[in-house]
KOLZANU-115563 format. One line per field, with one value per residue: residue number from 1; x, y, z of N, C-alpha, C in turn. Coordinates in pm, 1 decimal. Example, Ala and Ser with C-alpha at 12.3 -4.5 7.8 and 13.67 -1.06 7.14 Angstrom:
2
pos: [1:2]
nu: [1319.0:1285.0]
nv: [-569.0:-225.0]
nw: [780.0:708.0]
cau: [1230.0:1367.0]
cav: [-450.0:-106.0]
caw: [780.0:714.0]
cu: [1320.0:1290.0]
cv: [-330.0:3.0]
cw: [780.0:787.0]
! end
This chain:
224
pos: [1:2:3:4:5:6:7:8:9:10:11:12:13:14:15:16:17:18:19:20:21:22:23:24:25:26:27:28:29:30:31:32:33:34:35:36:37:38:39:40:41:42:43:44:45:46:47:48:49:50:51:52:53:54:55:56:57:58:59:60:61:62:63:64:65:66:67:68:69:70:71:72:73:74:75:76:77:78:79:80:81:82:83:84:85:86:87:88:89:90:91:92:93:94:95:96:97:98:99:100:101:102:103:104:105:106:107:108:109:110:111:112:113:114:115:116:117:118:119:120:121:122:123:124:125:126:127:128:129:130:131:132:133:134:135:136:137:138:139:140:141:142:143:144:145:146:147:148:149:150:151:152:153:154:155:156:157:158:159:160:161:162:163:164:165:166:167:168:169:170:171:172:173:174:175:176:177:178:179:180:181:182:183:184:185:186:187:188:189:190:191:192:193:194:195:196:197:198:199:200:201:202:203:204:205:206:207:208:209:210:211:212:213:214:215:216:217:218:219:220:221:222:223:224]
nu: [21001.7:20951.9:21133.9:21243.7:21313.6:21524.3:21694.7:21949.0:21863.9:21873.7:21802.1:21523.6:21154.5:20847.8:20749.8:20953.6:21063.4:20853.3:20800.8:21032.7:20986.1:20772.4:20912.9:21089.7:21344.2:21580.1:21728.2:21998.6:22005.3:22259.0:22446.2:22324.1:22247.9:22283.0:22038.6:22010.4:21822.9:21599.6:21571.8:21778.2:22005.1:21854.7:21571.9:21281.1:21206.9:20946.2:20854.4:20770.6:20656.6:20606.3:20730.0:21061.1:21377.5:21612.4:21933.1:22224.7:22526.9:22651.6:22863.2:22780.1:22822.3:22872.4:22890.4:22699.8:22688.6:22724.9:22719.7:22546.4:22665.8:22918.8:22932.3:23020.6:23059.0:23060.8:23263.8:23374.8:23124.1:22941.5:22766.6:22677.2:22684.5:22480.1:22229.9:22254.8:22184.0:21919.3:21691.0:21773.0:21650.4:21382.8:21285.1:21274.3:21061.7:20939.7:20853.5:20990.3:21283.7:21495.5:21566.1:21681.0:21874.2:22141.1:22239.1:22211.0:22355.1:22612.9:22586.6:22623.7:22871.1:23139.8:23313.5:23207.1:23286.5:23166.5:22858.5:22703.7:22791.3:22697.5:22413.3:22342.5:22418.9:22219.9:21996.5:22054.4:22044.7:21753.2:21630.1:21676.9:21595.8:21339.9:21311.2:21318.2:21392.7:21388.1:21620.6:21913.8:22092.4:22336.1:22304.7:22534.9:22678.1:22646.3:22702.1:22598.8:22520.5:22280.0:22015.7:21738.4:21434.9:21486.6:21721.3:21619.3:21452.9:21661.6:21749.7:21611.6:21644.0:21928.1:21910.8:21715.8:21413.7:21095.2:20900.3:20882.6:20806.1:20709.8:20700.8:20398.5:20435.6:20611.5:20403.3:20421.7:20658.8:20761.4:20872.8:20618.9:20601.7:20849.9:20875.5:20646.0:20751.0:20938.7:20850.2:20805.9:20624.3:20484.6:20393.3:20256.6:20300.9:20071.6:20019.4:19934.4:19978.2:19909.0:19754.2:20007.8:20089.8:20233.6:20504.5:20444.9:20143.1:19873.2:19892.6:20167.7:20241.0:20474.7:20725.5:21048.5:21118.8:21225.9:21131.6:20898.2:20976.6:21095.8:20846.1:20707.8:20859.4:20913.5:20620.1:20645.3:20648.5:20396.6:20286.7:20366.5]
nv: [-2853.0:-3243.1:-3471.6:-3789.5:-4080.8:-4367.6:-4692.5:-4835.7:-5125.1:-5491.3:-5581.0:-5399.1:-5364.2:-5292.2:-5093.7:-4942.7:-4861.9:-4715.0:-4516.6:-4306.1:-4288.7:-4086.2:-3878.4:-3567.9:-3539.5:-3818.4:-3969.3:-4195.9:-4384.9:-4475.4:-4440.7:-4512.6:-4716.2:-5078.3:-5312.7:-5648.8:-5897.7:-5782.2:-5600.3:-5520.7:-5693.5:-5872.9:-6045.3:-6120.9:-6356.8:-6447.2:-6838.4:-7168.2:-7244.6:-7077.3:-6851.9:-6741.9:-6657.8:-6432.9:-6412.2:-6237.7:-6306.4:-6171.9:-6023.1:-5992.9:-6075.6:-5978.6:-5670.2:-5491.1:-5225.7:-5113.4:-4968.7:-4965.1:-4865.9:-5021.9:-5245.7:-5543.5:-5808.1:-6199.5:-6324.1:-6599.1:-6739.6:-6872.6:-6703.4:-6580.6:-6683.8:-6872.5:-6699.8:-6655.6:-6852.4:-6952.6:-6776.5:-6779.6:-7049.6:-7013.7:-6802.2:-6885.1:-6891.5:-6659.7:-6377.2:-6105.0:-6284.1:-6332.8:-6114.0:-5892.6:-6047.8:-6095.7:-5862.2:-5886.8:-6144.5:-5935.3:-5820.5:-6023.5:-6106.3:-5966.1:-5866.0:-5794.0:-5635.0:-5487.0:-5467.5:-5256.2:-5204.9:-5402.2:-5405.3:-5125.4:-5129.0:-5314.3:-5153.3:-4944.8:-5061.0:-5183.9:-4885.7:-4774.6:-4920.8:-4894.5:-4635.3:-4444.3:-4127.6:-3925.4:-3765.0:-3867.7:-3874.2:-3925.5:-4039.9:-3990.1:-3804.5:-3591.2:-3521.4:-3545.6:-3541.9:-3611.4:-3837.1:-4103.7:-3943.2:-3693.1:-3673.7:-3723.7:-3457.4:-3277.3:-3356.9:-3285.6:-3019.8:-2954.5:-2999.9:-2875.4:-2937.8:-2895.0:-3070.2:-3398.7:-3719.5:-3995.0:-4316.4:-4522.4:-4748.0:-4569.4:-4422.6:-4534.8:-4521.2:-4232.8:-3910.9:-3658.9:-3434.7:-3309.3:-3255.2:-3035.3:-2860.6:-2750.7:-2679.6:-2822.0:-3029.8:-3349.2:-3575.2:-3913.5:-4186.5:-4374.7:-4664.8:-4873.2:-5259.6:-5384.6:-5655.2:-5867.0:-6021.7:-6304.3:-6565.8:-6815.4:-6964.5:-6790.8:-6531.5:-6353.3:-6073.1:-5828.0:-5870.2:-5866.1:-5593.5:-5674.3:-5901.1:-5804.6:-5609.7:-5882.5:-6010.6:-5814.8:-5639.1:-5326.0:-5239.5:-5201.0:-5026.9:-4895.9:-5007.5:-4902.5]
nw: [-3629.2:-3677.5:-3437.8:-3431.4:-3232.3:-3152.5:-3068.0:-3184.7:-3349.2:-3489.6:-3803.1:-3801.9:-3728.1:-3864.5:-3717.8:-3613.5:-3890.5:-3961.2:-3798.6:-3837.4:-4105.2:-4055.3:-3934.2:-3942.6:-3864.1:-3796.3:-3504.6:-3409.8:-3110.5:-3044.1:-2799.6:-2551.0:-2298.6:-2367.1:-2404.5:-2267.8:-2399.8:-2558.0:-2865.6:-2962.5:-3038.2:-3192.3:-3415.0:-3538.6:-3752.3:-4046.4:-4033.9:-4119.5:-3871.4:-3784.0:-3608.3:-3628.5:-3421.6:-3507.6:-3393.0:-3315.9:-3174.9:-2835.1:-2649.2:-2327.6:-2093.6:-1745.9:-1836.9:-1761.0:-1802.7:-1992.5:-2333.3:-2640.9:-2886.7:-2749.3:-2726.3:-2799.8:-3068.4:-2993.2:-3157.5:-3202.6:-3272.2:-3558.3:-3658.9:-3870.3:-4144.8:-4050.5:-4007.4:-4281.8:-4407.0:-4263.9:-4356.6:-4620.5:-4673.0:-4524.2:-4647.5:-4938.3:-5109.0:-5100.1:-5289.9:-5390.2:-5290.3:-5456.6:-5575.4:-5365.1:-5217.4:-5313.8:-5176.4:-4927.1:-4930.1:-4976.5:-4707.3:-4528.7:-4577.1:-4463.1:-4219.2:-3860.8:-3572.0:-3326.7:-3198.0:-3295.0:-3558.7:-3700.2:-3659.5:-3801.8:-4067.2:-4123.4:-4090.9:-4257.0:-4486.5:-4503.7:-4485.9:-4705.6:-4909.1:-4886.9:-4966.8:-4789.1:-4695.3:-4514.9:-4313.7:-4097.5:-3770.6:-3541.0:-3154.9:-3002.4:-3123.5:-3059.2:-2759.6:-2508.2:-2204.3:-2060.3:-1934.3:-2015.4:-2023.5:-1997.6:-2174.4:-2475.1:-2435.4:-2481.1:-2697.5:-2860.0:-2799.3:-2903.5:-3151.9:-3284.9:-3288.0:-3242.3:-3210.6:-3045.0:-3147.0:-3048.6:-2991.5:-2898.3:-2707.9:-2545.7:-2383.4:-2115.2:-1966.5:-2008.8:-1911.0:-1925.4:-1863.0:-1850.0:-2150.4:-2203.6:-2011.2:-2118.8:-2368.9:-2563.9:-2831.1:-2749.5:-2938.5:-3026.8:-3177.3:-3415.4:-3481.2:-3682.6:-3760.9:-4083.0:-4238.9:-4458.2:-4753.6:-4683.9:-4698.8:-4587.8:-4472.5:-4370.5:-4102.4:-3971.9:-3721.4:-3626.6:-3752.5:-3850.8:-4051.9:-4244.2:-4345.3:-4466.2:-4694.3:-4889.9:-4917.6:-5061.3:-5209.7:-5329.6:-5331.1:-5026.2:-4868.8:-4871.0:-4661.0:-4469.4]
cau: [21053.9:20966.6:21226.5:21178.9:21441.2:21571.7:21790.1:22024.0:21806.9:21928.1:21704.2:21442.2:21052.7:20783.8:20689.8:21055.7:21047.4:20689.4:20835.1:21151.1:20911.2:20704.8:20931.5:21163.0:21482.2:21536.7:21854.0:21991.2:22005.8:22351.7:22538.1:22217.4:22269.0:22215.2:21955.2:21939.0:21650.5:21553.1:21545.9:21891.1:22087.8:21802.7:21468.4:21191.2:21152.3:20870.9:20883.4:20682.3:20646.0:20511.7:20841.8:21197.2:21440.8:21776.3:22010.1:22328.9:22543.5:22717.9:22965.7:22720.0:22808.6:22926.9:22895.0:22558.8:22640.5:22780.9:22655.3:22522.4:22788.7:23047.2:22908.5:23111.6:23008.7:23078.2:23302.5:23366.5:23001.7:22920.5:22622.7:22633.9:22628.8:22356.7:22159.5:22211.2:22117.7:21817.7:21665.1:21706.5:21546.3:21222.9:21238.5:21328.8:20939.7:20877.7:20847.2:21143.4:21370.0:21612.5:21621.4:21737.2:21942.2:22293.9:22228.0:22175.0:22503.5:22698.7:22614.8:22701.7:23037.6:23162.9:23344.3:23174.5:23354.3:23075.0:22664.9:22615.9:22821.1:22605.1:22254.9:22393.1:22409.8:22068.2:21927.5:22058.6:21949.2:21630.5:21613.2:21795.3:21501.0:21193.5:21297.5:21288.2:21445.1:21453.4:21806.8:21948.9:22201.8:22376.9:22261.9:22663.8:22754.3:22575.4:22790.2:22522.4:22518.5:22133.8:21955.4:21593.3:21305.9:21555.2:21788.5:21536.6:21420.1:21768.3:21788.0:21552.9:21641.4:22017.6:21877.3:21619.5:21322.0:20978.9:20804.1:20876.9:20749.7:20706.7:20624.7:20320.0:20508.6:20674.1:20358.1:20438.2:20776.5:20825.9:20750.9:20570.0:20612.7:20967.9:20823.2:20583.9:20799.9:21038.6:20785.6:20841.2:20504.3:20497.6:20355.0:20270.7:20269.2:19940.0:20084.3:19907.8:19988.3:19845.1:19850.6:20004.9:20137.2:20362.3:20580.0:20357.1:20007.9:19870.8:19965.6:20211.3:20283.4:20571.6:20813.0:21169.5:21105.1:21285.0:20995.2:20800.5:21065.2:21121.4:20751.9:20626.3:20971.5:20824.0:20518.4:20651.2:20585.5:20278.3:20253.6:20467.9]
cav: [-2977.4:-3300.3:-3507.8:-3901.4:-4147.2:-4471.5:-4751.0:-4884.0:-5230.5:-5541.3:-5620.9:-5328.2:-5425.3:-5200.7:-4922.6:-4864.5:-4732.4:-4639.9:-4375.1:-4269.0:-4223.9:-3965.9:-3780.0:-3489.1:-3578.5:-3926.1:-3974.4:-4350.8:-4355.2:-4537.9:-4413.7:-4512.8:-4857.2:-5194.3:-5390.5:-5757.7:-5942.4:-5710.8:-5638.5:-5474.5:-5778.3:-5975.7:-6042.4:-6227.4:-6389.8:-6551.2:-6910.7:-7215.3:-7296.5:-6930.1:-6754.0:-6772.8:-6535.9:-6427.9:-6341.5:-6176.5:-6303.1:-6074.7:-6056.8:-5906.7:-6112.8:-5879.7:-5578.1:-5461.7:-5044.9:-5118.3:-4895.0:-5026.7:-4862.4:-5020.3:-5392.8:-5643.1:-5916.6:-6301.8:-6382.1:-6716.6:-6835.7:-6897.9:-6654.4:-6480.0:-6819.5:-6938.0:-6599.1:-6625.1:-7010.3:-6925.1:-6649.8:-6845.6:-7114.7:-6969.3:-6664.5:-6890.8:-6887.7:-6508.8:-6315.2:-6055.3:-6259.6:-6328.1:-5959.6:-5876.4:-6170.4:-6034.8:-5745.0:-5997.8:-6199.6:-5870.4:-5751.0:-6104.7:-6136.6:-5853.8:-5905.8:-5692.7:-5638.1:-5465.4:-5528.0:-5133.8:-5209.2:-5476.4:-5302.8:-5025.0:-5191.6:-5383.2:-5039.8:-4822.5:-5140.5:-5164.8:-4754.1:-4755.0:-5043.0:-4855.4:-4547.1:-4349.2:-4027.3:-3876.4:-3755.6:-3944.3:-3817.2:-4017.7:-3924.0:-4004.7:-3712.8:-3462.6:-3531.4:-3523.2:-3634.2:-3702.6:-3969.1:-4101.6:-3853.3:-3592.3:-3716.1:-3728.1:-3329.9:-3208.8:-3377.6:-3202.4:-2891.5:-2936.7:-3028.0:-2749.0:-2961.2:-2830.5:-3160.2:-3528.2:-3829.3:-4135.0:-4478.0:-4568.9:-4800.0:-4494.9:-4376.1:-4613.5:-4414.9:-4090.6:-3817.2:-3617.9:-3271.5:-3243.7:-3186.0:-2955.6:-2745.1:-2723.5:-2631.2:-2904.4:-3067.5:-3461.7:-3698.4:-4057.9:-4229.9:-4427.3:-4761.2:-5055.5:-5340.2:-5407.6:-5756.9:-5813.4:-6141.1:-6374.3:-6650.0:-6892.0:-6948.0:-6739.9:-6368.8:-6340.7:-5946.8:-5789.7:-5959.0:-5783.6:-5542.9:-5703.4:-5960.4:-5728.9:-5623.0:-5983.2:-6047.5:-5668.8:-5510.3:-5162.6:-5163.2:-5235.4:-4856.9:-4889.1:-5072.7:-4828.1]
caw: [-3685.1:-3604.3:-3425.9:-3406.0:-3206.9:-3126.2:-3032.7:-3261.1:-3356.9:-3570.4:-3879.5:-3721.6:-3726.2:-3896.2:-3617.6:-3647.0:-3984.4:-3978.8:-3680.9:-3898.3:-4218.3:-4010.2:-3880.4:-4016.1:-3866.9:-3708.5:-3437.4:-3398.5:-3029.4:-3027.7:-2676.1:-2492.1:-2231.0:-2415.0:-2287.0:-2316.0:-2439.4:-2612.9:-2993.3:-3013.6:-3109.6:-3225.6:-3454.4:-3545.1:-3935.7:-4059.2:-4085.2:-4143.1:-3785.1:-3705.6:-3632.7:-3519.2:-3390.4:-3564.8:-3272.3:-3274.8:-2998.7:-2833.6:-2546.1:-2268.0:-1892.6:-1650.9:-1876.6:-1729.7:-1813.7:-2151.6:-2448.9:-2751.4:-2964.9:-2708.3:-2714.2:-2857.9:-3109.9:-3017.3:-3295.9:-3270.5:-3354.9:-3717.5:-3674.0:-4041.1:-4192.8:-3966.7:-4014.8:-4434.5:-4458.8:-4239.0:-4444.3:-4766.7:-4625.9:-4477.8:-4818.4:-5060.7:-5166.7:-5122.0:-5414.4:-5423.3:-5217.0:-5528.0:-5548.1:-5251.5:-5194.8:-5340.4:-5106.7:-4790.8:-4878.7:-4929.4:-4562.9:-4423.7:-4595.0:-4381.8:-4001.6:-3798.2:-3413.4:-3276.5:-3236.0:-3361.1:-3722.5:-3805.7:-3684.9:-3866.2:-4150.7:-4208.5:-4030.7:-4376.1:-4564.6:-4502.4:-4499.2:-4850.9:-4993.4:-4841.5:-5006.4:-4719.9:-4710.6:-4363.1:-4238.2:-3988.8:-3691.5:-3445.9:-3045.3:-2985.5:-3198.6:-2934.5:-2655.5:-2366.3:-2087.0:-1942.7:-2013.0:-2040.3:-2123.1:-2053.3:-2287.0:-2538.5:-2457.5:-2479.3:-2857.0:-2976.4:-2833.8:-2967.5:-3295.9:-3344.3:-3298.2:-3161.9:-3191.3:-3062.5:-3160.3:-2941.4:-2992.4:-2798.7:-2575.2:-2423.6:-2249.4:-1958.2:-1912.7:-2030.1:-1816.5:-2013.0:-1818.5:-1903.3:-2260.6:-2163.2:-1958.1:-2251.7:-2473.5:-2705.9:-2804.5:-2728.6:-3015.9:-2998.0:-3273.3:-3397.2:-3636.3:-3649.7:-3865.2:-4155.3:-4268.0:-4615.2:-4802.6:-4657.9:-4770.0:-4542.2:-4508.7:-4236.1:-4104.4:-3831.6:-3722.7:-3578.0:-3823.3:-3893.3:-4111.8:-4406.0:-4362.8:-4535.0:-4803.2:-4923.2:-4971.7:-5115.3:-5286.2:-5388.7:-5299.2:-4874.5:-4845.9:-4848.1:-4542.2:-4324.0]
cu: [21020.0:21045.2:21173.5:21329.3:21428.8:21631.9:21854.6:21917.3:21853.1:21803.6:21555.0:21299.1:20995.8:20770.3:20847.1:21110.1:20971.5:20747.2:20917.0:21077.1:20830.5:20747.1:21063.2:21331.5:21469.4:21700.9:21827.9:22029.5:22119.3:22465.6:22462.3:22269.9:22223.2:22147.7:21949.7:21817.8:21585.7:21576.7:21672.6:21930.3:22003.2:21631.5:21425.2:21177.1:21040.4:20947.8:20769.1:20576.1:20558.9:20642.1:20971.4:21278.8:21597.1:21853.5:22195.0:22429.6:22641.7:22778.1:22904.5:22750.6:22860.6:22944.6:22767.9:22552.1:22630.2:22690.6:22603.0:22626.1:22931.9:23019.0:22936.0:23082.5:23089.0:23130.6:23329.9:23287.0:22980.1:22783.5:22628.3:22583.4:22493.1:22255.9:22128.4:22120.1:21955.3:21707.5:21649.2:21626.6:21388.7:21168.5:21272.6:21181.3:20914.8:20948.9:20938.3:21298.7:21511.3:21654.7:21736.2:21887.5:22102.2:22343.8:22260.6:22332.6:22615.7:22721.3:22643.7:22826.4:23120.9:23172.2:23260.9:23245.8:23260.2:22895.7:22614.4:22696.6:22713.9:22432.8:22224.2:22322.2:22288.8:22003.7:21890.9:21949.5:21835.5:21562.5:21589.6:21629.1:21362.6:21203.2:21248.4:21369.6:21494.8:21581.6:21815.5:22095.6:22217.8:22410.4:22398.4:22776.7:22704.1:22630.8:22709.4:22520.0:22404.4:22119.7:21810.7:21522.0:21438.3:21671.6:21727.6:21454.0:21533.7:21844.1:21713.1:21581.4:21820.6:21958.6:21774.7:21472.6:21205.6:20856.4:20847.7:20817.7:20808.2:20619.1:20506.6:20367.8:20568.0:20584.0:20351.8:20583.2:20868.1:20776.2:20731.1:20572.9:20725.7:21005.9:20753.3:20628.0:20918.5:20959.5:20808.4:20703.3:20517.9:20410.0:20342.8:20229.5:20121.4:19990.8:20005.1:19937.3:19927.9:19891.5:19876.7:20057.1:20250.6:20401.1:20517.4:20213.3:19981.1:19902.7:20026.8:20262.9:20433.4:20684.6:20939.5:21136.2:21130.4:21177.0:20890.6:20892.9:21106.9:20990.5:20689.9:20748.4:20922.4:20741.8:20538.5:20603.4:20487.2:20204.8:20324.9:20374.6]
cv: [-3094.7:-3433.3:-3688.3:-3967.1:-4318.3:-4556.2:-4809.1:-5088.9:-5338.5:-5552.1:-5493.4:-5382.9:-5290.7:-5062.9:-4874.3:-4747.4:-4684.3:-4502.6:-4288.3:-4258.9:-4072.1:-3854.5:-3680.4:-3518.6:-3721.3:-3945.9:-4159.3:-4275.2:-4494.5:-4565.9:-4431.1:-4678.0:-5000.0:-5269.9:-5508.6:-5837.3:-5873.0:-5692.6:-5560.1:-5551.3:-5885.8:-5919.4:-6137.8:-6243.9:-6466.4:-6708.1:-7049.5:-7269.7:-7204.2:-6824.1:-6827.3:-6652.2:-6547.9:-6360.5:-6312.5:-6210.6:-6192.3:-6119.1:-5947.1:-5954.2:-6012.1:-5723.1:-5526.3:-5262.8:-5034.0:-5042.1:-4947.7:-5010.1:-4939.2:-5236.9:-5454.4:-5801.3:-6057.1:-6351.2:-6540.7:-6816.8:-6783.9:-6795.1:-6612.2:-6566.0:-6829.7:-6859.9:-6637.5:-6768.8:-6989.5:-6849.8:-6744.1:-6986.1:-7118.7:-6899.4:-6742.3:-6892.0:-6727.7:-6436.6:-6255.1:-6117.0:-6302.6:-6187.9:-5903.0:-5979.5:-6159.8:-5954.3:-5830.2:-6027.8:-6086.5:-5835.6:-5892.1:-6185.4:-6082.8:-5902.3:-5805.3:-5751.5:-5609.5:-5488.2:-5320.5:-5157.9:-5276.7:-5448.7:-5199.4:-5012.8:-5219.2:-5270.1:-4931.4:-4926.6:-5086.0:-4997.7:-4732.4:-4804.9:-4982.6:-4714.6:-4392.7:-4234.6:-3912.7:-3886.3:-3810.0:-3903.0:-3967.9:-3951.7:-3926.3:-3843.3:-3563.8:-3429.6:-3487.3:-3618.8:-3676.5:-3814.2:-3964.7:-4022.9:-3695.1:-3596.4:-3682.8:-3492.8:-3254.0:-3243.9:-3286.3:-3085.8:-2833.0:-2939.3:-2967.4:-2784.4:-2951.5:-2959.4:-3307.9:-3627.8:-3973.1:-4265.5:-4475.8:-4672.5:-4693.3:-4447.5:-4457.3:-4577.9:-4315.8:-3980.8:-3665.5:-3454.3:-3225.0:-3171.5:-3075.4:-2868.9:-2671.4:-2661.5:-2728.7:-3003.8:-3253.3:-3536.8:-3793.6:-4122.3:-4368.3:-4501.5:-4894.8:-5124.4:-5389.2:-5555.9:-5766.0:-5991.8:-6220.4:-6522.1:-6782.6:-6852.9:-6867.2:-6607.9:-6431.7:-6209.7:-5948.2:-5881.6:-5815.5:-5739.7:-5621.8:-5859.9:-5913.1:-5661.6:-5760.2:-6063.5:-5941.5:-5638.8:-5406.9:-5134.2:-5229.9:-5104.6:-4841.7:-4927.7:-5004.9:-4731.5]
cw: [-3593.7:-3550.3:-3412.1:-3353.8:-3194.2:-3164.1:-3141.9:-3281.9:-3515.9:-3664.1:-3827.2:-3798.9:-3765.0:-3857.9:-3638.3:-3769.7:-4011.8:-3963.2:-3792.4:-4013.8:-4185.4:-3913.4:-4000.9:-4019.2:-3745.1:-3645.1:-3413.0:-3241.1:-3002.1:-2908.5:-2560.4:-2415.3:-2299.7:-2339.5:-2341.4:-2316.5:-2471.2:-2759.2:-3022.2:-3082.9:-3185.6:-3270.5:-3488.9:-3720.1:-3895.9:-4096.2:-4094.3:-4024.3:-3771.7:-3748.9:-3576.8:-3510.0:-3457.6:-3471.3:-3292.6:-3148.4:-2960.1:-2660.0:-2409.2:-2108.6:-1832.0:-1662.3:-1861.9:-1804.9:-1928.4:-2240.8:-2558.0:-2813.5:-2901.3:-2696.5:-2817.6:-2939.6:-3035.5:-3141.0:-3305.4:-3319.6:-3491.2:-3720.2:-3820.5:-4098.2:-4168.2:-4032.1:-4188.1:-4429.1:-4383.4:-4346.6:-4588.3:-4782.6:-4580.1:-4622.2:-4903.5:-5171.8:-5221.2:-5208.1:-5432.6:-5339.1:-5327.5:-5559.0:-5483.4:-5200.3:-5219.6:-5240.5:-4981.2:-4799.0:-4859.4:-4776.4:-4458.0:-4484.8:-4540.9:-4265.1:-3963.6:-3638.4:-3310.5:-3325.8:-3330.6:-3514.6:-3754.7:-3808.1:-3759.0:-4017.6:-4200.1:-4137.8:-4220.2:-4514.4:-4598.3:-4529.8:-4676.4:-4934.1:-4989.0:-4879.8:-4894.7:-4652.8:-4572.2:-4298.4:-4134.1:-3924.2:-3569.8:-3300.6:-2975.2:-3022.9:-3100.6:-2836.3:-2532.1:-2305.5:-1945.2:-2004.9:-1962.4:-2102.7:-2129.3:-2181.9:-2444.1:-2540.7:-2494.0:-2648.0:-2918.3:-2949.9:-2864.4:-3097.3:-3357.7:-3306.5:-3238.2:-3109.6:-3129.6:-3086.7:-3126.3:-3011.4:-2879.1:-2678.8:-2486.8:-2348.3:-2110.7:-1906.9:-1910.4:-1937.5:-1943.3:-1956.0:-1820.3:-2051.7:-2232.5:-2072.2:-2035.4:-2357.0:-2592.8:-2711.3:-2817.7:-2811.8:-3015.6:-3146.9:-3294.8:-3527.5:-3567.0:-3786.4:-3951.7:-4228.9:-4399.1:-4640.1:-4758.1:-4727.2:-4706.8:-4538.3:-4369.6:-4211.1:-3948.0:-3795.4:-3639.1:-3601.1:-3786.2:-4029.2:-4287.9:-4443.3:-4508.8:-4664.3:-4878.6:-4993.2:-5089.9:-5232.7:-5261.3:-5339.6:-5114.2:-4832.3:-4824.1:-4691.4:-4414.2:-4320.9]
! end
């Protein structure tokens, strides 16, 4: 079986569900250290400029160990607002975004307390829209206690799986002989972007996934 992972991410960007299309079982990697500046709490839309980022704030000073599942939204900024009026502003051109668009305000009428409800959330979304079928476990529900690459060998060999599959960013820090002494065979995934129609003139890659749901509908599949 082959196992595919990672981090709990808001709005998630292509390779994310590319990965989670090609694998058998996919773990959210939710009990894992939040990192800021990074694409947990935050993504990139198209917009007319090029891009902009939709950010999440979240309550991160002094909490350097903090978990993803344990990090705490910023409630008193207007972000949902901000986030919807954005979005129908940049999509109000692209082709399915009245579609979708009911869907959008339901998930920002909703409090959320923490940054993993609302990644959660536009995570199943986007899953739900792209028709993609791969079971999904949560690496919380395992109750281990390594981390890094071992972390990662010890999922798959709770969870049956003989194969992993890696993003190409991880060959700059997985060690790759903790697979190989496990017997579990190490995969890298091979996704490049394909460009497809956007709501401006121009291609800009490594959008938030729902980028590409807002312009495509149906046929976004194609492009994972």
């Amino acid at each position: 079986m082959k196992l595919g992972a990672h981090q709990l991410q808001y709005f998630p960007g292509l390779r994310f569900f590319s990965k989670m299309k090609s694998s058998e079982l996919f773990i959210y990697l939710d009990d894992v250290q939040y990192a800021r500046r990074e694409f947990q709490n935050r993504n990139r839309i198209r917009s007319v400029s090029g891009w902009q980022y939709l950010t999440v704030p979240v309550l991160a000073k002094g909490k350097f160990s903090q978990t993803i599942n344990e990090t705490e939204i910023e409630t008193a900024a207007d972000w949902r607002n901000a986030h919807l009026k954005a979005l129908a502003v940049n999509y109000s051109r692209a082709k399915y975004f009245r579609d979708y668009a009911p869907a959008l305000e339901k998930i920002y009428s909703r409090n959320y307390a923490r940054l993993a409800e609302i990644a959660l959330e536009t995570m199943e979304f986007l899953r739900s829209a792209f028709g993609i079928k791969t079971p999904v476990k949560f690496s919380s529900g395992f109750g281990l206690a390594s981390a890094s690459t071992q972390r990662l060998v010890d999922l798959c060999k709770v969870s049956g799986a003989d194969e992993y599959l890696s993003g190409a960013g991880g060959k700059s820090y997985l060690d790759e002989s903790l697979f190989d002494r496990s017997g579990i065979k190490l995969s890298w995934q091979d996704f490049k972007v394909l460009p497809y129609p956007q709501a401006f003139k121009g291609f800009e890659p490594d959008m938030s996934a729902l980028d590409l749901l807002l312009n495509c509908g149906p046929e976004s599949v194609r492009y994972l």
